[in-house]
C-alpha positions in Angstrom: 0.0 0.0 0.0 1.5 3.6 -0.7 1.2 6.6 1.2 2.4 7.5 4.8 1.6 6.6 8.4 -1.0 8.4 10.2 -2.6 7.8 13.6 -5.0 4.6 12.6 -2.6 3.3 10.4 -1.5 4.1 6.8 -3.3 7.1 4.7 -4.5 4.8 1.1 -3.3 7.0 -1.8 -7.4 6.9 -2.7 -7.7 9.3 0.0 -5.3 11.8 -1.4 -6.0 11.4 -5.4 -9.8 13.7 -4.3 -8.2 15.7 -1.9 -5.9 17.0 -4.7 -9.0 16.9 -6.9 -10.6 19.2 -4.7 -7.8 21.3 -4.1 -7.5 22.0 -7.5 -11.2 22.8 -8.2 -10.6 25.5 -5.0 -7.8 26.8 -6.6 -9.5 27.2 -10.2 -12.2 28.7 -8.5 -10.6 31.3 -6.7 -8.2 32.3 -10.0 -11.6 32.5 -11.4 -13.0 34.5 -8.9 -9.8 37.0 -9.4 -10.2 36.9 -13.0 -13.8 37.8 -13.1 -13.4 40.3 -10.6 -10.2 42.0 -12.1 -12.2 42.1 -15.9 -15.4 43.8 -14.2 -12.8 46.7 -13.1 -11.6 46.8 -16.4 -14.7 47.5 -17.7 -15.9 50.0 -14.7 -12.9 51.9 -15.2 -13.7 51.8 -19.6 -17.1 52.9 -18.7 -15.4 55.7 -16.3 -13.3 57.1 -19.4 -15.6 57.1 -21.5 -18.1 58.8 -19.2 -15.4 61.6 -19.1 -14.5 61.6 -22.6 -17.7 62.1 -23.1 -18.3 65.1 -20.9 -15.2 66.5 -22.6 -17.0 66.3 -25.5 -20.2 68.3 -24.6 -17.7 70.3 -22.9 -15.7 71.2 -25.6 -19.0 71.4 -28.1 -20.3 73.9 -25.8 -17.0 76.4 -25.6 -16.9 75.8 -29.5 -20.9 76.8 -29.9 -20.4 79.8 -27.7 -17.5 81.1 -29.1 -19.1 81.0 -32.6 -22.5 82.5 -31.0 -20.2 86.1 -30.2 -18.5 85.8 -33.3 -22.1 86.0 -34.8 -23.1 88.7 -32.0 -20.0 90.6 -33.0 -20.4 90.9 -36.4 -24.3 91.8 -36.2 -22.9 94.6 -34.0 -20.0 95.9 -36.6 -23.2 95.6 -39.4 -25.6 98.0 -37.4 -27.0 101.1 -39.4 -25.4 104.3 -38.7 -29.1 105.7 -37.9 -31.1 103.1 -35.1 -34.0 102.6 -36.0 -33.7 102.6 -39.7 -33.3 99.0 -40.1 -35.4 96.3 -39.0 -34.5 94.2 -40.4 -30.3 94.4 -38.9 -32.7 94.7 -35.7 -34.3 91.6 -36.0 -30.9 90.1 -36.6 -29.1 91.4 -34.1 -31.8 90.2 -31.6 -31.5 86.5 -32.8 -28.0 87.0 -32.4 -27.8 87.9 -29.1 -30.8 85.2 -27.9 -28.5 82.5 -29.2 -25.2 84.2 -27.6 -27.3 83.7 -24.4 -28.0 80.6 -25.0 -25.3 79.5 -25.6 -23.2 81.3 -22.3 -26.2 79.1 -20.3 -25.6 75.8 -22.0 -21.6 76.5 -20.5 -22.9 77.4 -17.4 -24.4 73.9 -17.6 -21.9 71.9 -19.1 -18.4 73.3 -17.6 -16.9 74.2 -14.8 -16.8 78.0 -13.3 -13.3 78.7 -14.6 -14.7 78.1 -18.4 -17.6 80.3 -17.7 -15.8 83.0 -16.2 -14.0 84.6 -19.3 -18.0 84.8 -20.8 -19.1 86.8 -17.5 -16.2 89.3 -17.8 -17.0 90.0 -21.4 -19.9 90.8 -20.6 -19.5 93.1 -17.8 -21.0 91.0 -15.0 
């Protein structure tokens, strides 16, 4: 018979062949475990970046949009009649101009932090 002396007598090698079996399943199970756990913060952390990329995004779509919004506002302004009131239609313009400018100065408000927003404020006088 092999194996080894224990109290009662010698250990049969049938003993150990499941007890190795079941080791191994333990083992398999816990690198499993790891393995599973280590791919699900992979992916939390994808999901994570790509959360902020896509703020960045909106962020960056925003400051774009504004900045276009007072080049528009600007150049309705340089375009102004010598005489108010003569043209309505350059009023009409510049009013459409200015509601999307402030539109526009909101949605960065929304969208990005104080320190984007605060270049739009001093511009305007606030």
């Amino acid at each position: 018979m092999h194996g080894f002396k224990g109290e009662g007598g010698f250990v049969a090698a049938e003993v150990w062949a499941p007890l190795f079996s079941l080791l191994g399943v333990v083992l398999g199970g816990g690198l499993t475990a790891l393995s599973q756990r280590a791919a699900e913060r992979l992916e939390e952390r994808r999901q994570i970046d790509a959360g902020r990329e896509a703020r960045r995004a909106e962020q960056m779509q925003a400051i774009k949009d504004s900045l276009a919004c007072v080049q528009e506002a600007e150049a309705a302004a340089y375009r102004r009649p010598e005489m108010w009131g003569e043209d309505e239609s350059w009023h009409g313009a510049a009013s459409a101009a200015m509601g999307r400018l402030w539109i526009a100065e909101r949605h960065l408000v929304l969208v990005c932090h104080a320190s984007c927003t605060l270049p739009c404020r001093h511009m305007r006088g606030r």
